[in-house]
C-alpha positions in Angstrom: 173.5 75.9 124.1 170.4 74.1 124.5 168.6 72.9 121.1 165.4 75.0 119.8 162.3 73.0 119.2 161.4 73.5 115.8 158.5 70.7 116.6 155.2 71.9 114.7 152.1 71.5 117.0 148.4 73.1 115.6 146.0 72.0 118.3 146.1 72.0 122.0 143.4 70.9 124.5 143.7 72.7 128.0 142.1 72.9 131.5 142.6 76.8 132.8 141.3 77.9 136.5 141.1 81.3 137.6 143.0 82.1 140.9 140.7 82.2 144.1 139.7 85.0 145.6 141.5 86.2 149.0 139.7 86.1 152.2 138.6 89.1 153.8 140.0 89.8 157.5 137.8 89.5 160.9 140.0 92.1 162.7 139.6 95.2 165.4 140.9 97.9 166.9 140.8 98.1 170.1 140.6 100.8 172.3 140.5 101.6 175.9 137.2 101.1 178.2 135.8 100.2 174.6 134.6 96.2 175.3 134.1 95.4 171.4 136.8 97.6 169.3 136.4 99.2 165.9 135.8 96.8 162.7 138.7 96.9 160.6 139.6 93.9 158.6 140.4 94.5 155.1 139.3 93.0 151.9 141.0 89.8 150.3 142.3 90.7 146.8 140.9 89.2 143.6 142.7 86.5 141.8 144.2 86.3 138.6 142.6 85.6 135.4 144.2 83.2 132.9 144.5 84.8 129.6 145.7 83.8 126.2 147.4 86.4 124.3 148.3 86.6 120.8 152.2 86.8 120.1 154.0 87.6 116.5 156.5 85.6 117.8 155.3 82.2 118.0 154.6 80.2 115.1 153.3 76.7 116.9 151.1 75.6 119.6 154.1 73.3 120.9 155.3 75.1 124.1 151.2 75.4 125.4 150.2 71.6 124.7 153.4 70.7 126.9 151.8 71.8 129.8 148.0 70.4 129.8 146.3 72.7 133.3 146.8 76.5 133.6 146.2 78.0 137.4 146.6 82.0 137.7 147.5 83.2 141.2 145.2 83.8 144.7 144.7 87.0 145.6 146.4 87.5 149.4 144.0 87.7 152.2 143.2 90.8 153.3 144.7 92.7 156.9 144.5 94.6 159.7 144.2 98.7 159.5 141.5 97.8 156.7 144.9 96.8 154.1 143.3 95.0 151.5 145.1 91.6 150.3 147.0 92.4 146.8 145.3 90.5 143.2 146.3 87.5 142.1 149.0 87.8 139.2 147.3 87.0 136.0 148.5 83.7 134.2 148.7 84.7 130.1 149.0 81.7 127.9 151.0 82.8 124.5 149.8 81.6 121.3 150.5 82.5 117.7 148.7 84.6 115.7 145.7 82.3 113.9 144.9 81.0 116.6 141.0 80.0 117.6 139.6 79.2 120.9 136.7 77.0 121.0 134.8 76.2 124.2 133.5 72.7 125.5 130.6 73.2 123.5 132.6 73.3 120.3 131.5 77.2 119.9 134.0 79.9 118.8 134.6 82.1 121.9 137.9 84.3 120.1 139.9 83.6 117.0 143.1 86.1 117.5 144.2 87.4 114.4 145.9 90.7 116.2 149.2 91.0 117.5 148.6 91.3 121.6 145.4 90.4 120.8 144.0 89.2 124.9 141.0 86.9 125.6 140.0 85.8 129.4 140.1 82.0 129.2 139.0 82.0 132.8 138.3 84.7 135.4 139.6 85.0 138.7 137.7 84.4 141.9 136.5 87.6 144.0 138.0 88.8 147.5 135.6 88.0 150.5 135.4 91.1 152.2 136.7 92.2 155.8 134.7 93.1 158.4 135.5 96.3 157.7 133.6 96.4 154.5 130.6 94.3 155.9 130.1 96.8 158.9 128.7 99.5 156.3 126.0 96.7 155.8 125.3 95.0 159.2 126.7 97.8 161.5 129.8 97.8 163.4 128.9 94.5 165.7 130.3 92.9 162.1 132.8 90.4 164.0 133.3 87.9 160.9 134.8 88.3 157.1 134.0 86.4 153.7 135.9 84.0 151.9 137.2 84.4 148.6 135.8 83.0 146.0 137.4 79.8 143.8 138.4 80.8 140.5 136.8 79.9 137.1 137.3 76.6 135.6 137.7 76.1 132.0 138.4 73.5 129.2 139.4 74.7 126.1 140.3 73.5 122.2 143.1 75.4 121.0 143.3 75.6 117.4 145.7 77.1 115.1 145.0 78.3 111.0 148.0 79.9 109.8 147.7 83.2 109.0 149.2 84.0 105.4 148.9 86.0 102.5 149.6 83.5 99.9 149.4 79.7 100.1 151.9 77.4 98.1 149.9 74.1 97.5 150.7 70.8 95.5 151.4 67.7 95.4 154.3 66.1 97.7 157.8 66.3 96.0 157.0 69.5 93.3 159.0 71.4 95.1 157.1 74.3 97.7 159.5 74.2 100.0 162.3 75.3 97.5 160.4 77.6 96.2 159.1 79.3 100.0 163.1 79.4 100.5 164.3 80.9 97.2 161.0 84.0 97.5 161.6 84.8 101.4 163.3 84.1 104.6 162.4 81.0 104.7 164.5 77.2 105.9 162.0 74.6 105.6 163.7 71.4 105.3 164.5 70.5 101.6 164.8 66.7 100.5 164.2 64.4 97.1 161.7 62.5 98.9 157.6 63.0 99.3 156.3 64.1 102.2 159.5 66.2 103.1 157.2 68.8 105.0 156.5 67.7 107.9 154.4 71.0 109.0 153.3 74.3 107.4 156.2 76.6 107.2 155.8 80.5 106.9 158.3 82.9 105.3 158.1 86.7 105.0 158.2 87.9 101.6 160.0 90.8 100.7 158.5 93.0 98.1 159.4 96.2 96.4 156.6 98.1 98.3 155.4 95.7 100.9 156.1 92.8 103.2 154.0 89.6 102.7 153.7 86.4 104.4 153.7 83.2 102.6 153.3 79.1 103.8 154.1 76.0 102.4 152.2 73.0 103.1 152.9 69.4 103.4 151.5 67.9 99.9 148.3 67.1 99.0 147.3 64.0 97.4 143.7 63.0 96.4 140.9 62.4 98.8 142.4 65.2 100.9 139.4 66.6 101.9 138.0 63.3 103.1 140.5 62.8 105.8 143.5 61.3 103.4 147.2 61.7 103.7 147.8 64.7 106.0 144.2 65.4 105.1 142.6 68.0 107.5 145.4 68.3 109.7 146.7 70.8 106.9 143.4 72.2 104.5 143.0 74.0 107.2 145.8 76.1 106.9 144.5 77.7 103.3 141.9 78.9 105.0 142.7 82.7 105.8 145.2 82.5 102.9 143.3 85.7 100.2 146.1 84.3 97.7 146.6 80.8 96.4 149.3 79.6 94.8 149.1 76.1 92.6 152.7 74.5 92.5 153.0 71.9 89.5 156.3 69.6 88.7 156.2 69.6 85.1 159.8 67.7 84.7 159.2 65.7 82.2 161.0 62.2 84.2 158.8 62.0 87.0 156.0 60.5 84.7 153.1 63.3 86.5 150.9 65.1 84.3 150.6 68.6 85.4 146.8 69.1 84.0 145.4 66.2 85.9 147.1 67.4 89.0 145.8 71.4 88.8 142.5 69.3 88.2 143.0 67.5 91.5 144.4 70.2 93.6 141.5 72.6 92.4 138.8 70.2 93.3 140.0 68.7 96.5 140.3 72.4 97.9 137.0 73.5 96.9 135.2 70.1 98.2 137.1 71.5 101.6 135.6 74.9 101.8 133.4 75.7 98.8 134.7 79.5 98.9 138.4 78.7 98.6 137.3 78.2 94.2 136.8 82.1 94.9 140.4 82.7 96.0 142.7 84.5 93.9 145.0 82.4 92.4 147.9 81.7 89.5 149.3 78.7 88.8 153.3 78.1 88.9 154.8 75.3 86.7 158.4 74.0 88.3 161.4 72.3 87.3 161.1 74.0 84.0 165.2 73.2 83.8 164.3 70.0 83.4 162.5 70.3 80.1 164.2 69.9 77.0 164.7 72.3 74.2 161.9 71.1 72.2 159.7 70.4 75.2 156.4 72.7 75.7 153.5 73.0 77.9 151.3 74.7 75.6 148.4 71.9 77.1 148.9 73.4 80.7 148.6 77.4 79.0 145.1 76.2 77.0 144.2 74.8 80.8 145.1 77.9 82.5 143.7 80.2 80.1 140.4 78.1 80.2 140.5 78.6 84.0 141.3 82.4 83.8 144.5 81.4 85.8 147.7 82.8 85.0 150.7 80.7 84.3 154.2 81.0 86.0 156.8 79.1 84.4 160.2 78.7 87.3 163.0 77.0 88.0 163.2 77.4 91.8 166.4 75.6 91.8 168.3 77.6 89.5 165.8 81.2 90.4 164.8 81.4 87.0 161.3 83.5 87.0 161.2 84.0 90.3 161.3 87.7 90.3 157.7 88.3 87.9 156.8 86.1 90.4 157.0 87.9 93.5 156.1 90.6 91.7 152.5 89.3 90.8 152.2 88.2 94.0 152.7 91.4 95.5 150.6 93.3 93.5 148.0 90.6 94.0 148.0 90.9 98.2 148.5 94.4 97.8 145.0 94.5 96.6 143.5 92.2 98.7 145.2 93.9 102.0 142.9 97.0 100.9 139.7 95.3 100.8 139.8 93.3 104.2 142.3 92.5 106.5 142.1 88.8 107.0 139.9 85.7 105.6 138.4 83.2 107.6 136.0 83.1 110.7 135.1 87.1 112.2 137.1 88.0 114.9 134.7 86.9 118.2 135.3 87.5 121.8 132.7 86.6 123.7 134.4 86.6 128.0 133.0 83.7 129.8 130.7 84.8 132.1 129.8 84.1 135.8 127.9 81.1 136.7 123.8 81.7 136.1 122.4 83.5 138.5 118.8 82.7 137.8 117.5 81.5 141.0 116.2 77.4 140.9 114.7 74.9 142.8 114.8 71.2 141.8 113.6 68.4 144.4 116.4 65.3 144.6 114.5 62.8 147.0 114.0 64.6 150.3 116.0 67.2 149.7 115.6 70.6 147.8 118.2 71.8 145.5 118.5 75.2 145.2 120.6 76.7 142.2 121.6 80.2 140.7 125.4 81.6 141.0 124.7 84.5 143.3 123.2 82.3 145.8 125.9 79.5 145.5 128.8 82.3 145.8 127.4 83.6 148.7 127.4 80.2 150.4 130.5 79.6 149.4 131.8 83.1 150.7 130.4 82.4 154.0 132.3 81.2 157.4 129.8 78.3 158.3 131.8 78.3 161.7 131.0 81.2 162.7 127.4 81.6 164.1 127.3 85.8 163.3 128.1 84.5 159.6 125.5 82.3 159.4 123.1 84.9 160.5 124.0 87.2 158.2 123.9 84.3 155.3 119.8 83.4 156.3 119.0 86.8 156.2 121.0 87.8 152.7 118.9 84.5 151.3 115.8 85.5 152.9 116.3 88.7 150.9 116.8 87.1 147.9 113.8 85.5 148.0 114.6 81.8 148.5 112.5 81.5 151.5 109.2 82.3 149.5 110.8 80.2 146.5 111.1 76.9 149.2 107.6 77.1 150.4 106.1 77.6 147.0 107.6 74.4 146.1 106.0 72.9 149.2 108.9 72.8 151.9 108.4 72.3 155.3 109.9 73.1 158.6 112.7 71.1 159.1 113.4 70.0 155.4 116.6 69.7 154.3 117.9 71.9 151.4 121.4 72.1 149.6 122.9 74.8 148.8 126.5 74.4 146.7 126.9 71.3 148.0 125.9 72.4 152.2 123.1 70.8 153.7 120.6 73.6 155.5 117.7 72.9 157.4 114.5 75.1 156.4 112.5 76.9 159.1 109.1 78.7 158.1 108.5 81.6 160.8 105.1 81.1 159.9 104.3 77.6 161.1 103.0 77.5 164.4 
């Protein structure tokens, strides 16, 4: 049996391209005493998008950083009879739920917080048409087809914020990760040595009325928010939490003082993200086995009470208060549940669109540079071989407008100009 990778991965940079576009089909049917048969050459079929979908079941971005470029598939080419080529199979990219999609820019383009939740990462590349189709246009003499079109072609940051309804912060060794496993289904990997947690680690809760979701993460030390220890890496993953839960190690050996350490804890997560100080949150003093008989914390009560915080006093070894402690927390994200569904950046899809169509002309030595996507597809769709094509090709641009747009930046007969990287020479039917 082969080995699950438990390995915890929270960003992922990847390179996605839309599959191209089928060509369409130059075909007849011939008949008899007919010299030129009957256009019918079908369409090519569009290609697959790539698409990142939002799954319940995955809880890292391991599996999608393995594999760095993402292609969907061509659409066919279409056939005779007018059969149009079949679409490309769409590529979907699985991610867990949390995660946010930024583009090159940096911008958010789609943070999935939905199970199934789909975004198109990159679209696929039209089917040229057949001369079938293009006969409706230049009448049934139509003896040549389109290309496809490429696909899209995409970089993205993948980035992943847990989703949770109650964090479990604290400093390393206080003992979240015994607690997240004692409250809910939970195995994180338990040892008497800092920095145990190696990765957030997410348990479902089991309430008397409700399910909830709870994550421990790796300790905090000082100077979090500035980049130390784990730093970022993990501050990021309170974010959406509505809950927070402060974990203190109030054994009286270790030589920690649990007021000091709420201090910390409190202030390096609101120098993070200023809002987090409005979370709700209770406090949760550990190891309280460890005390003696005439040991108290009444210091660490006065300090919750003067922060309006509640105070938990456990023993997640032994499972000593842990059942008023579930119980707060349920009635706690109960009410939170019913006031909004999730904390953190608003849900955003914004579909990459087609290149810019707005039509351009830029001079580059001798030659002129003509831009806009419509204009660059339609090069790109056409058979430059085939003289009928290219006919077809001057008069669509002519349409368009890019003849009047060339001389009114001063072109001349027999000027080059580029066109998606092609090199045409410009003719004004006007010049003598």
């Amino acid at each position: 049996m082969k080995k699950k990778n438990n390995t915890f991965v929270d960003q992922a940079l990847i390179s996605v391209e839309g599959g191209g576009g089928g060509s369409g089909c130059a075909g007849f049917h011939h008949q008899k005493y007919l010299k030129k048969g009957t256009p019918l050459g079908g369409d090519g079929g569009d290609g697959g998008n790539v698409v990142v979908v939002a799954k319940q079941s995955r809880n890292s971005l391991h599996e999608v950083s393995k594999k760095h470029s993402w292609k969907a598939k061509n659409g066919s080419a279409g056939g005779l009879e007018g059969m149009k080529g079949a679409r490309g199979r769409d590529l979907e990219v699985f991610v867990p739920l949390g995660t946010v999609v930024y583009d090159e820019s940096g911008s958010v383009v789609a943070d999935l917080v939905d199970g199934e939740q789909r975004f198109v990462l990159a679209r696929g590349g039209r089917g040229g048409r057949g001369n079938l189709s293009l006969s409706r246009e230049v009448g049934k003499g139509a003896e040549f087809a389109e290309k496809g079109e490429a696909g899209q072609k995409r970089n993205y940051l993948l980035e992943l914020k847990v989703l949770a309804d109650v964090a479990i912060v604290g400093f390393p060794n206080s003992g979240k990760s015994t607690l997240l496993s004692r409250i809910s289904n939970a195995k994180p990997r338990i040892a008497d040595f800092p920095f145990t947690t190696l990765g957030p680690h997410l348990g479902v809760v089991e309430g008397v009325e409700m399910e909830f979701v709870a994550v421990d993460l790796p300790g905090l030390i000082e100077g979090a928010h500035e980049g130390k220890g784990m730093g970022h890496d993990f501050l990021k993953h309170v974010e959406r939490a509505p809950v927070i839960l402060y974990l203190l190690d109030v054994s009286p050996d270790t030589g920690r003082n649990p007021i000091h350490e709420l201090e910390i804890l409190v202030n390096e997560l609101s120098m993070y993200m200023p809002e987090l100080s409005e979370r709700k949150a209770l406090v949760v003093a550990n190891k309280t086995d460890l005390l003696s008989a005439d040991e108290t914390l009444s210091d660490l009560e006065e300090e919750c009470e003067k922060r309006e915080l509640r105070l938990f006093l456990i023993s997640a070894l032994e499972n000593r208060g842990l059942n008023e402690l579930k119980s707060e927390l349920e009635r706690i994200v109960m009410g939170e549940r019913k006031q909004r569904k999730t904390i953190g950046e608003e849900v955003r899809i914004v579909l990459p669109e087609r290149e810019n169509d707005i039509l351009d002309i830029e001079r580059s030595g001798d030659v002129f540079v003509v831009t806009g996507g419509f204009v660059e597809r339609l090069v790109l769709k056409t058979d430059l071989n085939s003289p009928d094509a290219v006919k077809y090709l001057v008069g669509k641009l002519k349409k368009l407008g890019v003849d009047e747009l060339l001389k009114s930046h001063g072109a001349k007969s027999g000027d080059q100009v580029s066109i998606a990287g092609y090199l045409f020479e410009y003719h004004d039917d006007e010049e003598i």
